[in-house]
One Martini backbone bead per residue (centre of mass of N, CA, C, O) as a GRO file, in nm:
protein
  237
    1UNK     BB    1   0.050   0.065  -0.011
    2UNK     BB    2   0.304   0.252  -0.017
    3UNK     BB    3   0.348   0.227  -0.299
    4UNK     BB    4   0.065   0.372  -0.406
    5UNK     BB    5   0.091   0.614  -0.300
    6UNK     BB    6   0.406   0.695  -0.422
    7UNK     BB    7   0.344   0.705  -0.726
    8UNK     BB    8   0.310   0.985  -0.839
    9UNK     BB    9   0.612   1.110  -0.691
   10UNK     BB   10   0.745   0.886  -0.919
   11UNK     BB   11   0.606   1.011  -1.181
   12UNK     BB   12   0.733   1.255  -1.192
   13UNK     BB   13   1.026   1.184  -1.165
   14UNK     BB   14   1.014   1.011  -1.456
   15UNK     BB   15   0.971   1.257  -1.596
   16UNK     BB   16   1.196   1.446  -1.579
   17UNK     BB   17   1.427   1.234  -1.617
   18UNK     BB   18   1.325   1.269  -1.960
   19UNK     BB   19   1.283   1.592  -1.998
   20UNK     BB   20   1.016   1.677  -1.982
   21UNK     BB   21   0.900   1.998  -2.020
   22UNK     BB   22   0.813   2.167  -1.773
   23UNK     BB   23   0.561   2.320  -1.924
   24UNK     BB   24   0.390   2.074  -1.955
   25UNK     BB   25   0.361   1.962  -1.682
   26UNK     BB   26   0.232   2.279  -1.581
   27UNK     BB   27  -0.018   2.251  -1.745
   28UNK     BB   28  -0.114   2.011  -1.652
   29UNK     BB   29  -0.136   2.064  -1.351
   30UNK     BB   30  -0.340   2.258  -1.397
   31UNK     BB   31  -0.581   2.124  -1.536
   32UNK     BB   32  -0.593   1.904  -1.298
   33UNK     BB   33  -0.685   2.179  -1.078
   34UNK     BB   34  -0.946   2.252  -1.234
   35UNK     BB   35  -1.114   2.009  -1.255
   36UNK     BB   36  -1.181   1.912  -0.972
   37UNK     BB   37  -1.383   2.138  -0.923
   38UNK     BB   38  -1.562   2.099  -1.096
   39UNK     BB   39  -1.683   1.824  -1.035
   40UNK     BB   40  -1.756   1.906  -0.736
   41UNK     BB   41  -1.959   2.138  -0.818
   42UNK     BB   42  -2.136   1.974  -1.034
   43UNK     BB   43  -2.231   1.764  -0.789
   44UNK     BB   44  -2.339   2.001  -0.577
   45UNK     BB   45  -2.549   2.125  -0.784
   46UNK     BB   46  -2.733   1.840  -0.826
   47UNK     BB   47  -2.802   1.785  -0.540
   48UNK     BB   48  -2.899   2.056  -0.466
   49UNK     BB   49  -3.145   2.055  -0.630
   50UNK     BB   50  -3.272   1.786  -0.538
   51UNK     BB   51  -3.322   1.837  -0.227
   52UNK     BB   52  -3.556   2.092  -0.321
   53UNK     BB   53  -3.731   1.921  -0.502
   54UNK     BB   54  -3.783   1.745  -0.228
   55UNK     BB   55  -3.856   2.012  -0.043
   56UNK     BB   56  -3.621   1.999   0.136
   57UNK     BB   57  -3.387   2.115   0.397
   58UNK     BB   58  -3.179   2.259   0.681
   59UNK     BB   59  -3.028   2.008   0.582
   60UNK     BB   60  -2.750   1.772   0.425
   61UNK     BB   61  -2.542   1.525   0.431
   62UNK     BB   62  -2.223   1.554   0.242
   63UNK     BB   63  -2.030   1.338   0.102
   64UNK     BB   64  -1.628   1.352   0.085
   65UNK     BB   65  -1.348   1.245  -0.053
   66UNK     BB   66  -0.989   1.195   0.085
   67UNK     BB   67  -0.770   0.987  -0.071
   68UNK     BB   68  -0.540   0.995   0.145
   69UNK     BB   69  -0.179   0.890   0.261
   70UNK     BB   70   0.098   0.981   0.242
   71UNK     BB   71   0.078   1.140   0.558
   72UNK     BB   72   0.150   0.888   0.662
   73UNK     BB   73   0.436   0.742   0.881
   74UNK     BB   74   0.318   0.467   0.813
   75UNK     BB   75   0.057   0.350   0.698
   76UNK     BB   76  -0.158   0.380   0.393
   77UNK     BB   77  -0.476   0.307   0.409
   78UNK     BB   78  -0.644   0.592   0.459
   79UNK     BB   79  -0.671   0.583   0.109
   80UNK     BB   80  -0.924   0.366   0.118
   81UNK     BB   81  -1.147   0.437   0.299
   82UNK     BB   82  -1.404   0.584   0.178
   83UNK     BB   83  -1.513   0.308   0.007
   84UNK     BB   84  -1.546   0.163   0.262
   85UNK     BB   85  -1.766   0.315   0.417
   86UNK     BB   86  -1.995   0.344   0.192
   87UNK     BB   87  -1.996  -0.007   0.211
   88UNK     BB   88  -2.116   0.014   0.497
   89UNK     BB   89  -2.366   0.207   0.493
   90UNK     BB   90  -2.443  -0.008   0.205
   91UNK     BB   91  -2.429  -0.334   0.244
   92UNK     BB   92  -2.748  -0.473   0.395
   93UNK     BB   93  -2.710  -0.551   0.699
   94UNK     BB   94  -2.960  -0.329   0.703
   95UNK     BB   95  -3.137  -0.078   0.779
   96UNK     BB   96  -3.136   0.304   0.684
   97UNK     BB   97  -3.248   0.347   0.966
   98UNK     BB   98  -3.231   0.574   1.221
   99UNK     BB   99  -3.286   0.658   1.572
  100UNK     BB  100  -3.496   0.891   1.448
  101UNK     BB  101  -3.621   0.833   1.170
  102UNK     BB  102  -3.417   0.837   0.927
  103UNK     BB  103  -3.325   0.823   0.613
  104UNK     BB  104  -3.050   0.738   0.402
  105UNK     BB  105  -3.181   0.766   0.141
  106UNK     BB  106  -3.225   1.027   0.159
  107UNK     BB  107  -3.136   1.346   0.003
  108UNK     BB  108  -3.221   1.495   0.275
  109UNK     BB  109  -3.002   1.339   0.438
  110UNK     BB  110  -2.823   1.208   0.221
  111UNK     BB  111  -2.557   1.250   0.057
  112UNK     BB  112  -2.284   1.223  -0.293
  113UNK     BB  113  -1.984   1.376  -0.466
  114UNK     BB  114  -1.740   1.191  -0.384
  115UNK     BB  115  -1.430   1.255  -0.462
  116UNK     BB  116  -1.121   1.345  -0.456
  117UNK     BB  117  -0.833   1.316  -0.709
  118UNK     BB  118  -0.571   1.274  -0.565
  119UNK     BB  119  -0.374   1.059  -0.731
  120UNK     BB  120  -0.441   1.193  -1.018
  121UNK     BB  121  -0.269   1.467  -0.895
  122UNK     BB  122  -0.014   1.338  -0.793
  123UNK     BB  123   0.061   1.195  -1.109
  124UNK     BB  124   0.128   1.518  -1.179
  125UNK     BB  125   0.318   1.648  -0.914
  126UNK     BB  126   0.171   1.744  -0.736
  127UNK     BB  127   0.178   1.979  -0.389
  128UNK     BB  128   0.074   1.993  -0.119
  129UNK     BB  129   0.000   2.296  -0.119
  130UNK     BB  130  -0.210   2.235  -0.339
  131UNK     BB  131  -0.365   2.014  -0.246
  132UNK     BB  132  -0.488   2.139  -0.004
  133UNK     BB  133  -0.665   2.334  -0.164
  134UNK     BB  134  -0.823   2.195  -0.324
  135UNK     BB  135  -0.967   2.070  -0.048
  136UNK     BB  136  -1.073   2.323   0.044
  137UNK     BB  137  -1.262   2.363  -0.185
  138UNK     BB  138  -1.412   2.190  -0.197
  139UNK     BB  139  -1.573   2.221   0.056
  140UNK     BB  140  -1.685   2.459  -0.007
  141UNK     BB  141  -1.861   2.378  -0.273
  142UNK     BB  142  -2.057   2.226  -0.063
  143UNK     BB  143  -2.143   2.501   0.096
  144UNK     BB  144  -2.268   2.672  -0.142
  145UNK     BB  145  -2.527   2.436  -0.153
  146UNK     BB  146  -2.764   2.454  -0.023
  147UNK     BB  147  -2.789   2.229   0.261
  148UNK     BB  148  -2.463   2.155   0.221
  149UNK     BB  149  -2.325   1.966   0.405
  150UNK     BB  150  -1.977   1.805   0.496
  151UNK     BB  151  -1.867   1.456   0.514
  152UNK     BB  152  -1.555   1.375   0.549
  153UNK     BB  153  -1.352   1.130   0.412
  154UNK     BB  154  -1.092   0.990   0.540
  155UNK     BB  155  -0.783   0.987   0.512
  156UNK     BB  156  -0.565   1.132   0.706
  157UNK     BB  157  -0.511   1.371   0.912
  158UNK     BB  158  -0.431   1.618   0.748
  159UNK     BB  159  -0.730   1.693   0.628
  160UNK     BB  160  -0.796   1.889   0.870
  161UNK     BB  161  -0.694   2.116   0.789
  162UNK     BB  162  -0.809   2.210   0.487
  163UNK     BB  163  -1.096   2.173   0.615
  164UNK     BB  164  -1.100   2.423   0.861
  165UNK     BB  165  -1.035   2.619   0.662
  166UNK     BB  166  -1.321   2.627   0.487
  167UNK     BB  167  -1.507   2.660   0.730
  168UNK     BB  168  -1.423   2.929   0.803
  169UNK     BB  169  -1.450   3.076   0.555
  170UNK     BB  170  -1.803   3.010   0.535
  171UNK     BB  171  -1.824   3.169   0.881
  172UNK     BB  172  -1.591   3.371   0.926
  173UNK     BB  173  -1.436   3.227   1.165
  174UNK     BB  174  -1.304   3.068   1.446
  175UNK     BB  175  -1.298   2.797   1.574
  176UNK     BB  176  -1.463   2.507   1.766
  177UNK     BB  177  -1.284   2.205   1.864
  178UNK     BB  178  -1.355   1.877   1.908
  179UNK     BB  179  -1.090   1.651   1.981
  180UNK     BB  180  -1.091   1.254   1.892
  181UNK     BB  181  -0.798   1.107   2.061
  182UNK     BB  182  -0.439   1.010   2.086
  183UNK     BB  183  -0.343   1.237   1.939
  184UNK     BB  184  -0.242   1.564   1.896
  185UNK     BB  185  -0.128   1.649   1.640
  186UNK     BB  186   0.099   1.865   1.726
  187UNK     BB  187   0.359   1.903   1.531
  188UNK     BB  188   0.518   2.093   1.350
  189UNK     BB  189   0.717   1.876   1.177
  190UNK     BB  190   0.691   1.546   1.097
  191UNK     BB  191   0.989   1.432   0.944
  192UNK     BB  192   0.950   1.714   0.786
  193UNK     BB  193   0.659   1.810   0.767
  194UNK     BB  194   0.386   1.960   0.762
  195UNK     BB  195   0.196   1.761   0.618
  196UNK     BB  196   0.135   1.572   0.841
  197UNK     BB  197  -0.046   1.410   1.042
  198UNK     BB  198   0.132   1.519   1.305
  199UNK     BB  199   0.053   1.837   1.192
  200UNK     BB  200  -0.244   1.965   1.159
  201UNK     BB  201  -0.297   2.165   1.409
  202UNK     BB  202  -0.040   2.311   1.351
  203UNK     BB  203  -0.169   2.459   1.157
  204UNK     BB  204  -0.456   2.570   1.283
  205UNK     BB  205  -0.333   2.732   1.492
  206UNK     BB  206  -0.178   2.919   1.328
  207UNK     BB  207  -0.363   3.000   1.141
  208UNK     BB  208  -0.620   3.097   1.337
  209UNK     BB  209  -0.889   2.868   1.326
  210UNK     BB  210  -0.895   2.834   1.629
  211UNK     BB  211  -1.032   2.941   1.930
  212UNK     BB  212  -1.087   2.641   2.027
  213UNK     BB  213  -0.888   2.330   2.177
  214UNK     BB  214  -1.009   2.005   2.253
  215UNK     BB  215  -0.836   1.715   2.375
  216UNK     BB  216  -0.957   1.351   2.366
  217UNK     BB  217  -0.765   1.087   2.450
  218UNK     BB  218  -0.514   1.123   2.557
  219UNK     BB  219  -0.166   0.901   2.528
  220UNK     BB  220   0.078   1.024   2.365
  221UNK     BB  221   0.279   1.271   2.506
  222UNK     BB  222   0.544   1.483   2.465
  223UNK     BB  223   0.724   1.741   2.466
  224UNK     BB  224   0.648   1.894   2.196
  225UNK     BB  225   0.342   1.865   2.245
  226UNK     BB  226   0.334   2.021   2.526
  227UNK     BB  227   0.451   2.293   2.382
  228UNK     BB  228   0.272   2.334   2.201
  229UNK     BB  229  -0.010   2.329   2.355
  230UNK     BB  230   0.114   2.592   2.543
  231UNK     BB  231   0.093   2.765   2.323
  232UNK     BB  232  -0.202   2.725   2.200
  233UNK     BB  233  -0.407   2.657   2.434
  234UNK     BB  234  -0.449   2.382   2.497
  235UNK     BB  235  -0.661   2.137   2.553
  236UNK     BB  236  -0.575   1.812   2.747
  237UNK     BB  237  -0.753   1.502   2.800
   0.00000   0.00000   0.00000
């Protein structure tokens, strides 16, 4: 699995290796970051049409995939991910009826603008920095067709920053935060990534996105989370 999140930036270095033209490898990947938003508008402004024609819904979780592992330190499971919650949540072996009386099969209760193409935006070799981009613009895109919420399945913890920038873009403040983990991620940038999955929080905290940050169910924090913590005034439980 680690083989294939790395697939893109070793396909990109053996464009570079052939000569393939800078110019041309730059052109693919702009062409690249345009397509994809505009794919997740598509399906986000007819979901959200789908939506009002039924009557409409004062809200409607709209699922959102971001099929990303590079940034996980260790195993790659989590660019799997997306599609495997899909298939859990319509597997067939229960009824789609939630504990409120809601169904789940109603596009008014749930819908799915499908994932943002992350490995094939990764094998034109863009790089973290815009490919975070990507991320948040989808994100936005789903929020502004009322009344689409977005429930994003990802992918390991990195796209928690792209996600939490979007959010905070499209209510314009400050979020206040309850993270559930063992690990507060918020290492200034682990094993020299800024954008690894432990250092997503580090990222919310410095660009001032969280106005407070509650972190439940830690289990393991060095000296450098400890100070990182006491630095953004994180609570740590």
């Amino acid at each position: 699995m680690r083989n294939i999140a790395r697939k893109g930036i070793h396909y990109w270095q053996k464009l570079c290796a052939a000569n393939v033209p800078a110019e041309l490898i730059e052109n693919v990947q702009n062409r690249v970051i345009d397509a994809s938003p505009t794919l997740i508008r598509g399906r986000a402004k007819l979901k959200g049409e789908l939506v009002q024609a039924l009557g409409g819904a004062v809200a409607s979780s709209c699922l959102l995939g971001v099929p990303l592992g590079h940034n996980s330190s260790f195993l790659q499971g989590p660019a799997f991910a997306p599609p495997r919650i899909r298939e859990a949540i319509w597997c067939g072996s229960t009824n789609a009826t939630t504990e409120e009386g809601k169904e789940l099969n109603d596009p008014r209760v749930l819908t799915d603008v499908g994932d943002v193409p992350v490995l094939e935006i990764r094998d034109c070799g863009v790089d973290d920095n815009r490919l975070m981009n990507i991320i948040s613009e989808s994100v936005r895109l789903v929020m502004e067709d009322a009344p689409l919420l977005p429930l994003v399945l990802d992918g390991d913890h990195s796209i928690s920053f792209p996600v939490v920038r979007a959010v905070l873009d499209k209510i314009g403040g400050p979020l206040d935060i309850l993270h559930l983990d063992a690990h507060p991620d918020i290492y200034h940038a682990f094993e020299g990534n800024k954008y690894s999955r432990a250092s997503s929080f580090a990222r919310i905290m410095e660009g001032g996105y969280a106005r407070w940050l509650l972190q439940v169910g830690l289990r393991s924090i060095n000296r450098e989370g400890r100070e990182q913590g006491k630095r953004f005034g994180v609570e740590m439980k």
